[in-house]
N, C-alpha and C positions, 0 to 999 in steps of 0.2 A: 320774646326772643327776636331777635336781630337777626337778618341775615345778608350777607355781602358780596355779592359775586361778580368777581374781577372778571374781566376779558380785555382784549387786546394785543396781547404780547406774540411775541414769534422773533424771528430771525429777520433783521435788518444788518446791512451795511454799515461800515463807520460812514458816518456822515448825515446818514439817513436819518429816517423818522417815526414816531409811534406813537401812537395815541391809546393810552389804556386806558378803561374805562370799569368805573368800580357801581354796581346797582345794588341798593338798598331794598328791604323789605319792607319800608315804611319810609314818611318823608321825616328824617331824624337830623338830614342833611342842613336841615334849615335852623333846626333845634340844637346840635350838639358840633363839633369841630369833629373834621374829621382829617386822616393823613393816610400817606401813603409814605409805605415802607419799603427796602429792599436788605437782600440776603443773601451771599452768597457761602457755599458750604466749608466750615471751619471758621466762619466770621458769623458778630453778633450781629442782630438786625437795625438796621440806620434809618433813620430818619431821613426821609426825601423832601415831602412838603407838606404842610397841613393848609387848613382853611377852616377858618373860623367861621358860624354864622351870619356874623355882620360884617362878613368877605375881607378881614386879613390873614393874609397869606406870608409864611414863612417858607423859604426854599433852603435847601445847604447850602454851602458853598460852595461844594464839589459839583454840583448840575445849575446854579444859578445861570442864569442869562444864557442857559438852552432850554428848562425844564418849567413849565406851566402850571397852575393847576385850578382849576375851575369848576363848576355847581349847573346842572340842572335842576334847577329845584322841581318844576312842572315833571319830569320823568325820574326824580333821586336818583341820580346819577351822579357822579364827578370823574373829573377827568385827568386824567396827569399828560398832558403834552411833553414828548420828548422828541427834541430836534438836536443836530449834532452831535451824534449817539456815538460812543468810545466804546472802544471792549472793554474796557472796565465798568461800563452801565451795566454789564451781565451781570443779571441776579434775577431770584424772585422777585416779585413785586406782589405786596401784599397792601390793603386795605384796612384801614382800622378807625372804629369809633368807641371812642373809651366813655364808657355810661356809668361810670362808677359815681359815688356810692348806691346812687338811684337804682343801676342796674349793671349789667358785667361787660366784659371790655369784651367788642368784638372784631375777630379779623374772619377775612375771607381767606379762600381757598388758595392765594396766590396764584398769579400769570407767569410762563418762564419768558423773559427779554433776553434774548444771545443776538450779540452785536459781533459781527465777524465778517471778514470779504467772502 
């Protein structure tokens, strides 16, 4: 069993910045790809960024060249860097490492981001 627990999120300004941070139950971070999701209510959930274990990184298009994402592997950790933050980055922000067929796709609990003045 896997488990994933985001933190970071709250209420920033446009412009502003956040750094959420997703913690593993195990170092899987190294083993499996992992991504981070967002959601916001009435909409399906989007893909934000992933990270492979031999560190390639996919970003959207919609947060490229503000939005980061990075690996502690020593503490399994990862990180989504979010800098020049819109109100339209308001969503949940969820964690995901998909272990299929080996094992089941897990997300965390989700963080809420509200970007607003």
């Amino acid at each position: 069993q896997v488990q994933l627990v985001e933190s970071g999120g709250g209420l920033a300004q446009p412009g502003g910045s956040l750094r959420l941070s997703c913690a593993a139950s195990g170092r899987i971070f190294s083993i499996y790809p992992v991504g981070w999701y967002r959601q916001v209510p009435g909409k399906e959930r989007e893909l934000v960024a992933t990270l492979s274990p031999g560190g390639r990184i996919n970003i959207a298009d919609s947060v490229k060249d503000r939005f980061t994402i990075s690996r502690d592997n020593t503490e399994n950790i990862v990180y989504l860097q979010m800098n020049n933050l819109k109100a339209e980055d308001t969503a949940v922000y969820y964690c995901n490492v998909d272990l299929r067929p080996l094992a089941g796709n897990y997300w965390g609990q989700g963080t809420q981001v509200t970007v607003s003045q």
